[in-house]
Biopython code that builds the backbone (N, CA, C, O; Angstrom):
import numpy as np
from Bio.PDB.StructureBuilder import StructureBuilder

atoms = [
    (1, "UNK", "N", (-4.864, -0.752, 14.342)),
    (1, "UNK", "CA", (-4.548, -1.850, 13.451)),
    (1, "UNK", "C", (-5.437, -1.754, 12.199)),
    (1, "UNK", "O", (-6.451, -1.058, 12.136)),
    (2, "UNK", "N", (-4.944, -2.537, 11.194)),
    (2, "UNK", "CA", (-5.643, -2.065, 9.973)),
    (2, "UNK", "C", (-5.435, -3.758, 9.090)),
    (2, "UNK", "O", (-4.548, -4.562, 9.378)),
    (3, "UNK", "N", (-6.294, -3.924, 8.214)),
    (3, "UNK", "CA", (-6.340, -5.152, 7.545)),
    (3, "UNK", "C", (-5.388, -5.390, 6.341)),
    (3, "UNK", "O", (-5.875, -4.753, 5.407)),
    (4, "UNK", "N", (-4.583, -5.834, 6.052)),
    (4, "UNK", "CA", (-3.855, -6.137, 4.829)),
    (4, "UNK", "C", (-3.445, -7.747, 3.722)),
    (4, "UNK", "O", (-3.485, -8.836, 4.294)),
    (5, "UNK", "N", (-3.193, -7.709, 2.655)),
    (5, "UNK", "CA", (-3.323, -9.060, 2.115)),
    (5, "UNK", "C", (-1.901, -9.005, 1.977)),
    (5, "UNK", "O", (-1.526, -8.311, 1.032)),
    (6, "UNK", "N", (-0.968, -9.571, 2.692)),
    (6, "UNK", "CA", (0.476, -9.659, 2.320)),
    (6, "UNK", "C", (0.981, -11.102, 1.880)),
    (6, "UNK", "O", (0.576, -12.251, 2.055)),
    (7, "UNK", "N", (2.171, -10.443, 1.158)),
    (7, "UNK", "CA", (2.874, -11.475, 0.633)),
    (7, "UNK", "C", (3.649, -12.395, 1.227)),
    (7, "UNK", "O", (4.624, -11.742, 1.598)),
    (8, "UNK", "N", (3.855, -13.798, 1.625)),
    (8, "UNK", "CA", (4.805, -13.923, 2.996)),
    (8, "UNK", "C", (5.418, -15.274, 2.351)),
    (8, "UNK", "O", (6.533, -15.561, 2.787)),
    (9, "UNK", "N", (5.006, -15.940, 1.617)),
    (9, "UNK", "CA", (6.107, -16.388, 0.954)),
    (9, "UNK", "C", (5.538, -16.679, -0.816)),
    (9, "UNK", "O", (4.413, -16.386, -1.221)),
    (10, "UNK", "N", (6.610, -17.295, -1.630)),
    (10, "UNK", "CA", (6.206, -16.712, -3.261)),
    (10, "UNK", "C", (4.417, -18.149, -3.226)),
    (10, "UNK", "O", (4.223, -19.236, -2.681)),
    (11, "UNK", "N", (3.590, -17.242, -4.124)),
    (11, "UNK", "CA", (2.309, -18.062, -4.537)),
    (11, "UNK", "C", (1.387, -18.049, -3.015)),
    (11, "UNK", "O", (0.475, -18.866, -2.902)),
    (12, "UNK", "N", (1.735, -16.920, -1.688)),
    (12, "UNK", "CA", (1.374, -17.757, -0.455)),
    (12, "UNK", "C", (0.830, -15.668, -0.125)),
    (12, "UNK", "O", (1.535, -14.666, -0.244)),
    (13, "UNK", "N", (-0.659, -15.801, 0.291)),
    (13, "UNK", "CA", (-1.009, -14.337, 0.506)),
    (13, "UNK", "C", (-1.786, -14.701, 1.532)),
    (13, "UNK", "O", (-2.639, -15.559, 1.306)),
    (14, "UNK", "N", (-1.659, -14.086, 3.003)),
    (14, "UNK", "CA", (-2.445, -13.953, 3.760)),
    (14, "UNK", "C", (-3.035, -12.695, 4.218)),
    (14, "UNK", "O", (-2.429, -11.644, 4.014)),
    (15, "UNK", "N", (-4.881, -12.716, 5.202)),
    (15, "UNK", "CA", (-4.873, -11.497, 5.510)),
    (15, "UNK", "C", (-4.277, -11.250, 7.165)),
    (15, "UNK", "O", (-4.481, -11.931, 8.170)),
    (16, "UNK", "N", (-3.559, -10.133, 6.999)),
    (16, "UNK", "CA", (-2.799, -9.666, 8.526)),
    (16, "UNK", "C", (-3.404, -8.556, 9.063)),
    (16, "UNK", "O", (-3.938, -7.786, 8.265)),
    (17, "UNK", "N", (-3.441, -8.307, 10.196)),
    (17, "UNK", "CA", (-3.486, -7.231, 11.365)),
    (17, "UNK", "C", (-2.268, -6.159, 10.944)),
    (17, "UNK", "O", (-1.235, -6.679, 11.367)),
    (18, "UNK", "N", (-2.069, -5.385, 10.549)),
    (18, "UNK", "CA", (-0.815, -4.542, 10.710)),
    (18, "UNK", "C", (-1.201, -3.334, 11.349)),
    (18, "UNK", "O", (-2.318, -2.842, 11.511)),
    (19, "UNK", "N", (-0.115, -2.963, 11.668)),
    (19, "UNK", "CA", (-0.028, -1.405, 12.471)),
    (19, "UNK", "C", (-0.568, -0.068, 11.226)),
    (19, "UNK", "O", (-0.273, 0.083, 10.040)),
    (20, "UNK", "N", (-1.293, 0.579, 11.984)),
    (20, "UNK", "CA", (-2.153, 1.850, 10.826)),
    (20, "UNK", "C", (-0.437, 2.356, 11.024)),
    (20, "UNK", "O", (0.316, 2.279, 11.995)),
    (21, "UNK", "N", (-0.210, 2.987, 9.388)),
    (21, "UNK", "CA", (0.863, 3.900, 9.159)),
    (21, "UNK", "C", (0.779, 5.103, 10.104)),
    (21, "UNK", "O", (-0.360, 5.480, 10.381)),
    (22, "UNK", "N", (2.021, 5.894, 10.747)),
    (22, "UNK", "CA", (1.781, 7.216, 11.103)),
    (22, "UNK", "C", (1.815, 8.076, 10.108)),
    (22, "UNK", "O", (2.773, 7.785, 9.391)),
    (23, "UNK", "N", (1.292, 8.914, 9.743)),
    (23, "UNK", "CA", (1.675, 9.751, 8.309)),
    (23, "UNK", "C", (2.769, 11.047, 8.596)),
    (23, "UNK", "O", (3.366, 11.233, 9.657)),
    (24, "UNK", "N", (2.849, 11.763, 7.546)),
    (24, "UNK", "CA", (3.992, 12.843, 7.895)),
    (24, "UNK", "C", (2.848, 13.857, 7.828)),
    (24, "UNK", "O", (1.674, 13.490, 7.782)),
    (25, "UNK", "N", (3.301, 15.432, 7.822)),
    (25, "UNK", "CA", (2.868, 16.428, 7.514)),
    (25, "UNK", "C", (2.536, 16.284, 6.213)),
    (25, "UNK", "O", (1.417, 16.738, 5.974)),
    (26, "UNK", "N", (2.976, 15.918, 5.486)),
    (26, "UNK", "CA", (2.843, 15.872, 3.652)),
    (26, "UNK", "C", (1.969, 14.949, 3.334)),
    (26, "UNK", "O", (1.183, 15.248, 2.434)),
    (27, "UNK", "N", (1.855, 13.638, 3.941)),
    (27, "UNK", "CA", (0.659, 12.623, 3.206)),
    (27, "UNK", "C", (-0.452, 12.470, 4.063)),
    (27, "UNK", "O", (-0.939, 12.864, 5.123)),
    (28, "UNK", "N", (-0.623, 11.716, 3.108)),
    (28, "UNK", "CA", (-2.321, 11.578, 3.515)),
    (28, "UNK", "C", (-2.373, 9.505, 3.510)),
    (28, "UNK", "O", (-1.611, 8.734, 2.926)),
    (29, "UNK", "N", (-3.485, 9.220, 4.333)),
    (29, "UNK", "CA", (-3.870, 8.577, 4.733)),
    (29, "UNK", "C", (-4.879, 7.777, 3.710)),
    (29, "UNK", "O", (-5.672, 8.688, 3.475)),
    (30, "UNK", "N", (-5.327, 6.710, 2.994)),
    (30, "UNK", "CA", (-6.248, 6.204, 2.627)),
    (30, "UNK", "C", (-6.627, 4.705, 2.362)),
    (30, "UNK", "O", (-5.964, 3.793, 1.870)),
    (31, "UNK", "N", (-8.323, 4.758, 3.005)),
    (31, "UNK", "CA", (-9.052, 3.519, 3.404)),
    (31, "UNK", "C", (-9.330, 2.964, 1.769)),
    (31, "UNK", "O", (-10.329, 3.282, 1.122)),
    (32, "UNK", "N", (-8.127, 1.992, 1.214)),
    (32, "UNK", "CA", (-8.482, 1.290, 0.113)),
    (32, "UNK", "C", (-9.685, 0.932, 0.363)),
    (32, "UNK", "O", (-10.149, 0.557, 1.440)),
    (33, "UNK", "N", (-10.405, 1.092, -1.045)),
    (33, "UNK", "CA", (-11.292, 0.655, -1.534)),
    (33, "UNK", "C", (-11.054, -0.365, -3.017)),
    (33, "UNK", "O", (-11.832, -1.316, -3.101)),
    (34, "UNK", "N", (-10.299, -0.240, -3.854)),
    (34, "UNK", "CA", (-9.797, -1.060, -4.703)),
    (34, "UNK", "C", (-8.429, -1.001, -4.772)),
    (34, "UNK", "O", (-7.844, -0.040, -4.272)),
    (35, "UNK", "N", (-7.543, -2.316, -5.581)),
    (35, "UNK", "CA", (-6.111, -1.879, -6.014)),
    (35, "UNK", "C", (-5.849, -2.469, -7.145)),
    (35, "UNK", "O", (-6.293, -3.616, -7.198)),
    (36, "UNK", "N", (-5.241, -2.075, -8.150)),
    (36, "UNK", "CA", (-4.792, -2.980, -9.239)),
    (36, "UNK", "C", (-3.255, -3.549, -8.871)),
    (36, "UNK", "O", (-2.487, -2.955, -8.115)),
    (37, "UNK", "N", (-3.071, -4.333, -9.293)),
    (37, "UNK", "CA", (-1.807, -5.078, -9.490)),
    (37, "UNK", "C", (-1.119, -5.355, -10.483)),
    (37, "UNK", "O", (-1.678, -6.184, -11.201)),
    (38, "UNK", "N", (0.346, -4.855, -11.020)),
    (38, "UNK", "CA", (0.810, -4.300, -12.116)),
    (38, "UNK", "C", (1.336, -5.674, -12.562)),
    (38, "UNK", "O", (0.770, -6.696, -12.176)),
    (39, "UNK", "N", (2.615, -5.723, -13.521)),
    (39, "UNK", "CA", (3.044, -6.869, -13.765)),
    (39, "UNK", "C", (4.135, -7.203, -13.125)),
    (39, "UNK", "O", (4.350, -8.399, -12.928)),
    (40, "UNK", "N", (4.958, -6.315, -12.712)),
    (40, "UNK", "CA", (5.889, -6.296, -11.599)),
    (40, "UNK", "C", (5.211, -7.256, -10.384)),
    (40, "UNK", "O", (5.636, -8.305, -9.899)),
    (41, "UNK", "N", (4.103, -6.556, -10.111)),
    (41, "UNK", "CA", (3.271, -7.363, -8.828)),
    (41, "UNK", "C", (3.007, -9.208, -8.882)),
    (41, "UNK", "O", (2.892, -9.992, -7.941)),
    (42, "UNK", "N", (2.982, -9.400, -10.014)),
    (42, "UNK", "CA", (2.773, -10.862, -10.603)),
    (42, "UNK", "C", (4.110, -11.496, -10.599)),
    (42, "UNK", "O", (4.373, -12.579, -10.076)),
    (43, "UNK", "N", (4.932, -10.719, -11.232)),
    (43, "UNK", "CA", (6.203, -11.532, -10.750)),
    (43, "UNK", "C", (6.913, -11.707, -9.749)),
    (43, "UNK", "O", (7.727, -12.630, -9.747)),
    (44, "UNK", "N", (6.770, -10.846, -8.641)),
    (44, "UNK", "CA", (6.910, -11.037, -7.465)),
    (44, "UNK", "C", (6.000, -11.943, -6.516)),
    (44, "UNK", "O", (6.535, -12.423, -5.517)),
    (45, "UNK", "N", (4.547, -12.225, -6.795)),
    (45, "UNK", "CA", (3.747, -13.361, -6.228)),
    (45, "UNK", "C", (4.677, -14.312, -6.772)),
    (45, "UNK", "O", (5.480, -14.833, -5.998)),
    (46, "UNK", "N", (4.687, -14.644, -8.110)),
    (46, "UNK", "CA", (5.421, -15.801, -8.448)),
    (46, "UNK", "C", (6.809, -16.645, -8.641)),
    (46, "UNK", "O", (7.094, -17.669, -9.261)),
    (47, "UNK", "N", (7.608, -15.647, -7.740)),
    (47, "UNK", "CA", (8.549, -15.746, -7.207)),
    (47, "UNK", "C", (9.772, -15.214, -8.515)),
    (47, "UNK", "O", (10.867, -15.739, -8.311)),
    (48, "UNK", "N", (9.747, -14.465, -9.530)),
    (48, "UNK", "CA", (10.535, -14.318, -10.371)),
    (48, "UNK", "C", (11.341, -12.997, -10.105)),
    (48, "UNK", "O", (12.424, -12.649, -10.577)),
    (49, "UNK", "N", (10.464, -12.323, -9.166)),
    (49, "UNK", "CA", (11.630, -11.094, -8.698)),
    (49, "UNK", "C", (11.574, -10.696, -7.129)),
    (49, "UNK", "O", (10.619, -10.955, -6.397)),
    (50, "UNK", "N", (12.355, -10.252, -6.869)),
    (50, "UNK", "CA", (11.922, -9.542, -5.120)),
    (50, "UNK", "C", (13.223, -8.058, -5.053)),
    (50, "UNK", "O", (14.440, -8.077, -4.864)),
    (51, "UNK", "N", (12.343, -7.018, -5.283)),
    (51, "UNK", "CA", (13.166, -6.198, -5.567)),
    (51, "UNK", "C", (13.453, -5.545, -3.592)),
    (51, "UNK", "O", (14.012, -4.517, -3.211)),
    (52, "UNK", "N", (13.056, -6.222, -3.097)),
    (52, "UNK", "CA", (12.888, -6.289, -1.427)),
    (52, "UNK", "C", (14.567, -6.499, -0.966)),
    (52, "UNK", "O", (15.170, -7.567, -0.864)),
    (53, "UNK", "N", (14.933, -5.514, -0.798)),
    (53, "UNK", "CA", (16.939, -5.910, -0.613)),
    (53, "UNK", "C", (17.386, -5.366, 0.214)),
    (53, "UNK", "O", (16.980, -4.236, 0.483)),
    (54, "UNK", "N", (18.581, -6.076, 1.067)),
    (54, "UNK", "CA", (19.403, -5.727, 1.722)),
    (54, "UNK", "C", (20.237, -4.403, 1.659)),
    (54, "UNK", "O", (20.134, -3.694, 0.659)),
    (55, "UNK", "N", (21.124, -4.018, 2.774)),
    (55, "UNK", "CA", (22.035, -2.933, 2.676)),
    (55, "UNK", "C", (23.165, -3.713, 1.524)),
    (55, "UNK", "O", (23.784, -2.841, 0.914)),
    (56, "UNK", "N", (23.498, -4.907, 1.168)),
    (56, "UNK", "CA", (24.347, -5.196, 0.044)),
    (56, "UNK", "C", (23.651, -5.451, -1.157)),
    (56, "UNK", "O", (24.234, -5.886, -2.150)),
    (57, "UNK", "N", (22.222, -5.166, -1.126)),
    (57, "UNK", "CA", (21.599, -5.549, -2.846)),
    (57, "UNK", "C", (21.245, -7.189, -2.686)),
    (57, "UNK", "O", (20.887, -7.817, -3.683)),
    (58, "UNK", "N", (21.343, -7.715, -1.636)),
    (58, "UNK", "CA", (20.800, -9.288, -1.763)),
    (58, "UNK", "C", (19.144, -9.146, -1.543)),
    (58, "UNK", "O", (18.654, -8.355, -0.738)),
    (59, "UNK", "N", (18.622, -9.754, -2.116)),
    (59, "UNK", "CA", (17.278, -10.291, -1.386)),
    (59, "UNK", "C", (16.881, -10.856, -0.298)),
    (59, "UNK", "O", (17.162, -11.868, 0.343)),
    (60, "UNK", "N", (15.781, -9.514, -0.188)),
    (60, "UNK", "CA", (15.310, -10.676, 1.409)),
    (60, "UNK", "C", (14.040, -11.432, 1.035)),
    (60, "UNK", "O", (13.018, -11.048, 0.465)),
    (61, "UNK", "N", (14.489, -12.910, 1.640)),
    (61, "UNK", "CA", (13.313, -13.585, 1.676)),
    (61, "UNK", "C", (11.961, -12.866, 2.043)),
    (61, "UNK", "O", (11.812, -11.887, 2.775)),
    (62, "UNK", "N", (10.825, -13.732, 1.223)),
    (62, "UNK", "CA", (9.557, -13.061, 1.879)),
    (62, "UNK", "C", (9.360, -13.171, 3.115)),
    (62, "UNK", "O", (8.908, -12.302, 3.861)),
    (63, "UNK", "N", (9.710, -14.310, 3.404)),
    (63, "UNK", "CA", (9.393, -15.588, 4.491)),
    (63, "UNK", "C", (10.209, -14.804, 6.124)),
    (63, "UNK", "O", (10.220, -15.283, 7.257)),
    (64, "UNK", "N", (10.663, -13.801, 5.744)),
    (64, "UNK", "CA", (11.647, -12.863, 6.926)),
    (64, "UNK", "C", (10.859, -11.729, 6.321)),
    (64, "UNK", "O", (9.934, -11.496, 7.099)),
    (65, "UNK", "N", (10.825, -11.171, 5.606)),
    (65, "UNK", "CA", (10.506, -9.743, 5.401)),
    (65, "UNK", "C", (9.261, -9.513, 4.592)),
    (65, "UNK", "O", (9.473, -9.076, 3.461)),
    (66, "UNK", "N", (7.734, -9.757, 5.002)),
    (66, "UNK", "CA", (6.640, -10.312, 4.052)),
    (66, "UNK", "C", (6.203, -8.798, 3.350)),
    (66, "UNK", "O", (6.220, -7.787, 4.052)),
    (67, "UNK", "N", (5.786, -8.740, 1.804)),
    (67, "UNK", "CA", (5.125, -7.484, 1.451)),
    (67, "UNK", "C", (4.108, -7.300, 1.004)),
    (67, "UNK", "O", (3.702, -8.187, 0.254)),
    (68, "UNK", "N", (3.279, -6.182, 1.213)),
    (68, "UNK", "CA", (2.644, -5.698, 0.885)),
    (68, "UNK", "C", (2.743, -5.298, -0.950)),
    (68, "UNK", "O", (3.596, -4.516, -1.368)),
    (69, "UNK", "N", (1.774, -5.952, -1.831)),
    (69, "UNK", "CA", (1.135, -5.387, -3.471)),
    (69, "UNK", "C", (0.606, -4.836, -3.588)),
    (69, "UNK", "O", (-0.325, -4.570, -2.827)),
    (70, "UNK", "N", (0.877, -4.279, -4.679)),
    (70, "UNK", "CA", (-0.421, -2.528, -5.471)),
    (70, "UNK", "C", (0.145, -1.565, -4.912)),
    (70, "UNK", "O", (0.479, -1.474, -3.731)),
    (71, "UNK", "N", (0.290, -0.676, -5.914)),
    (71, "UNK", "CA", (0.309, 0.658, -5.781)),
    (71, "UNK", "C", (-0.665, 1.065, -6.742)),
    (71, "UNK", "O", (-0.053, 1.764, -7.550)),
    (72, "UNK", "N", (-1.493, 1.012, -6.969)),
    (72, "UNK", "CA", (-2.593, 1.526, -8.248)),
    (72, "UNK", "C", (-4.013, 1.299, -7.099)),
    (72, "UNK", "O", (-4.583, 0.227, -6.898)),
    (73, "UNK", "N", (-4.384, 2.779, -6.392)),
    (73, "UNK", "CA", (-5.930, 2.284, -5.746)),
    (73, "UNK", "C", (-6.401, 3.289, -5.923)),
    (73, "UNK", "O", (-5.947, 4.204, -6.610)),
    (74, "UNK", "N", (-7.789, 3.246, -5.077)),
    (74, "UNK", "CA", (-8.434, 4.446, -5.057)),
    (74, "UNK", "C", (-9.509, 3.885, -3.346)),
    (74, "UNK", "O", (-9.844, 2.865, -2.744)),
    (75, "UNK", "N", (-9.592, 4.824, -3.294)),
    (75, "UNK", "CA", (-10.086, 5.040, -1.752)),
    (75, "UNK", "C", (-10.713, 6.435, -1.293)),
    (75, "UNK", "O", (-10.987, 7.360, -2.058)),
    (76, "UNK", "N", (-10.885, 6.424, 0.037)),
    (76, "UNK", "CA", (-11.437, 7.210, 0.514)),
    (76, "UNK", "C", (-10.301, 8.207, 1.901)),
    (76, "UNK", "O", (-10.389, 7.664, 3.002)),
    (77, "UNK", "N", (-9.622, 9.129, 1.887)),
    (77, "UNK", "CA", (-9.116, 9.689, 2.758)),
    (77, "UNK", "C", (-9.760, 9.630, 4.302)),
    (77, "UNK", "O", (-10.896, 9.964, 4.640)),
    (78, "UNK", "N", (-8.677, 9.100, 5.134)),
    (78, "UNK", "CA", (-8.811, 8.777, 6.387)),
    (78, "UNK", "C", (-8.052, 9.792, 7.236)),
    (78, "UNK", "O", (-8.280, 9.954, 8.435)),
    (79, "UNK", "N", (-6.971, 10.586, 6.418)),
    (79, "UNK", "CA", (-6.723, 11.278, 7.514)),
    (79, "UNK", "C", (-5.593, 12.222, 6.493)),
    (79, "UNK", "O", (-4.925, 11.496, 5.757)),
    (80, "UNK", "N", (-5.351, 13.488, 6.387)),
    (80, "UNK", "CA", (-4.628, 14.118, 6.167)),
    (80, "UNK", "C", (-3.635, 15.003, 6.841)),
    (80, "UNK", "O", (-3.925, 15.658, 7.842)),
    (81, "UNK", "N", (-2.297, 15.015, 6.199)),
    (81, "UNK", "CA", (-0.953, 15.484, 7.125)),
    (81, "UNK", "C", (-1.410, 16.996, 7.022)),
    (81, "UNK", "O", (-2.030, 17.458, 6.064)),
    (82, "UNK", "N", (-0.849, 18.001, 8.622)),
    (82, "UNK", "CA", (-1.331, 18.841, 8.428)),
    (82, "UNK", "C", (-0.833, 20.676, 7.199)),
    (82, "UNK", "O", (-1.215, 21.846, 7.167)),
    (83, "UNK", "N", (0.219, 19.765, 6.412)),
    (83, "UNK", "CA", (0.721, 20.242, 5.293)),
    (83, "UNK", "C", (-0.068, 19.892, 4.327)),
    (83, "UNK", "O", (0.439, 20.215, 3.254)),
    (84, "UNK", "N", (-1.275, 19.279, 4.181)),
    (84, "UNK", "CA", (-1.655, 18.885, 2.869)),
    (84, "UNK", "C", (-3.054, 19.725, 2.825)),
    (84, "UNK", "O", (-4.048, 19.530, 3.525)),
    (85, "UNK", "N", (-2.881, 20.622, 1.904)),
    (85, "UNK", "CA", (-4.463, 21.844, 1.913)),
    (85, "UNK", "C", (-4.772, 21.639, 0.748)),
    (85, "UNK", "O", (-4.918, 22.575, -0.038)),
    (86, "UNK", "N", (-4.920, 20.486, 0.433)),
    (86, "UNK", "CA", (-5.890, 20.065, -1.209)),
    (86, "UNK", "C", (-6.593, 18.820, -0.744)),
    (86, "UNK", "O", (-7.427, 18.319, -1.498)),
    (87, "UNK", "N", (-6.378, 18.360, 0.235)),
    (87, "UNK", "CA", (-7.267, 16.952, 0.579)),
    (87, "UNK", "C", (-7.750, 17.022, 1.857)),
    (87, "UNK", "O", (-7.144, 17.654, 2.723)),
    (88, "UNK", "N", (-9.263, 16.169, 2.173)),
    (88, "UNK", "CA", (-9.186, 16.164, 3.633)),
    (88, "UNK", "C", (-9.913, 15.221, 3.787)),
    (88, "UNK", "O", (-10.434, 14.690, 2.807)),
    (89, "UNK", "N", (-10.134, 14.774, 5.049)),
    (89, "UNK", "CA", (-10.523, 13.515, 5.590)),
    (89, "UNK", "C", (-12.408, 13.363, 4.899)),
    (89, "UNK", "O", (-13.281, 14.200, 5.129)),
    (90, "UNK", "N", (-12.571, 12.258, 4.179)),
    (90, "UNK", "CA", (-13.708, 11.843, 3.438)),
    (90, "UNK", "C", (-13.624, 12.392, 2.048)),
    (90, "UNK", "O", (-14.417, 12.375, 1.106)),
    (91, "UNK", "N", (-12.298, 12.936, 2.222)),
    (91, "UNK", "CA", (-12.230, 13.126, 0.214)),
    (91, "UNK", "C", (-12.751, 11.610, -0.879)),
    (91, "UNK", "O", (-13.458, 10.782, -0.304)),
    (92, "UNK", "N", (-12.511, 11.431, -1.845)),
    (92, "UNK", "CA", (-12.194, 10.325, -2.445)),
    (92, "UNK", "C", (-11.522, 10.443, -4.079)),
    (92, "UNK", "O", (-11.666, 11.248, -5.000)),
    (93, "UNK", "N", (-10.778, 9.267, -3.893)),
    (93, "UNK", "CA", (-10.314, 9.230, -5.177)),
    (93, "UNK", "C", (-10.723, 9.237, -5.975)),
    (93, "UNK", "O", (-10.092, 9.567, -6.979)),
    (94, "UNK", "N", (-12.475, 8.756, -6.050)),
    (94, "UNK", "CA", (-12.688, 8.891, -7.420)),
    (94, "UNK", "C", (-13.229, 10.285, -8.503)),
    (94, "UNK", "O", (-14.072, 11.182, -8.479)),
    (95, "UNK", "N", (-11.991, 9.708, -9.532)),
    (95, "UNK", "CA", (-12.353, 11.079, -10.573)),
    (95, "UNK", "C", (-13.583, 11.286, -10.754)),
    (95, "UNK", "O", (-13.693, 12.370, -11.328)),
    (96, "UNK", "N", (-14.898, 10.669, -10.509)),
    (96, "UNK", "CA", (-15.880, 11.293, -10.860)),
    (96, "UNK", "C", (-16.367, 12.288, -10.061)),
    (96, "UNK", "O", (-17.244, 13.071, -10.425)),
    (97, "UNK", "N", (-15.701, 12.297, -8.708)),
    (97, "UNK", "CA", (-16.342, 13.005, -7.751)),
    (97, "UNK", "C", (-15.568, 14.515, -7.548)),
    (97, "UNK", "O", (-14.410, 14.593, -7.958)),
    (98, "UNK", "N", (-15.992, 15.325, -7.122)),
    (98, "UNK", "CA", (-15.212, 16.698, -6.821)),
    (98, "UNK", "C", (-14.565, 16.784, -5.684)),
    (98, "UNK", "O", (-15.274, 16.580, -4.698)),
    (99, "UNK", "N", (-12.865, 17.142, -5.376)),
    (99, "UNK", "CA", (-12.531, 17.268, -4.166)),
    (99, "UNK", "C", (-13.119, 18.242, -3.521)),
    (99, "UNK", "O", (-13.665, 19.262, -3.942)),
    (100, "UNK", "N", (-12.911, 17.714, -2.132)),
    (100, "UNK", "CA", (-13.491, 19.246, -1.246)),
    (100, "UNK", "C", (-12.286, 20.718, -1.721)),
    (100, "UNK", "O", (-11.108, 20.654, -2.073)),
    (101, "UNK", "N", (-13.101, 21.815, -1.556)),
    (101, "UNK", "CA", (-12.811, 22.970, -1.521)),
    (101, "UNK", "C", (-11.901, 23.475, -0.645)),
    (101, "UNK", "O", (-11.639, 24.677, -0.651)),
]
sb = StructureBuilder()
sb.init_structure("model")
sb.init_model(0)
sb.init_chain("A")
sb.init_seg("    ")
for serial, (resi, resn, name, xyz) in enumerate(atoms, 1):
    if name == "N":
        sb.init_residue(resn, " ", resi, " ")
    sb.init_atom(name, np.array(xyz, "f"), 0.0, 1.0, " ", f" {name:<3s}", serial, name[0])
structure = sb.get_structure()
């Protein structure tokens, strides 16, 4: 289990228990350490969009289907797929630092 701040209904963020992702061969795994939140992200707290949709293009309520904000972080690698030979577990995102070799 892993900690998250989700969205579950508009103006309403709690922190949850969720299930750690399984990853594929291709990704990688990482222990946020920060996230930004875009403007897309703001209008969806504030209820002006939910691009969150059905097999017909309707919206799903938060309040049935709660989400997860940010895609903009940086962190520390927790675990890499075993297709991925540029990253490995305790890498980090930040540009100041050098990936492992």
């Amino acid at each position: 289990m892993m900690k998250a701040s989700v969205l579950c209904d508009v103006h309403r963020l709690e922190v949850r228990d969720i299930p750690c992702p399984v990853i594929s061969p291709y990704e990688v795994l990482i222990r946020v350490a920060a996230v930004g939140l875009c403007g897309t992200d703001a209008h969806i707290f504030a209820g002006h969009a939910n691009y969150n949709t059905n097999e017909y293009g309707q919206a799903i309520p938060l309040a049935l289907q709660p989400q997860i904000l940010g895609h903009e972080i940086t962190g520390i690698v927790e675990q890499a797929g075993s297709a991925v030979d540029d990253l490995r577990e305790g890498d980090t995102s930040d540009p100041t630092t050098t990936p492992s070799p």
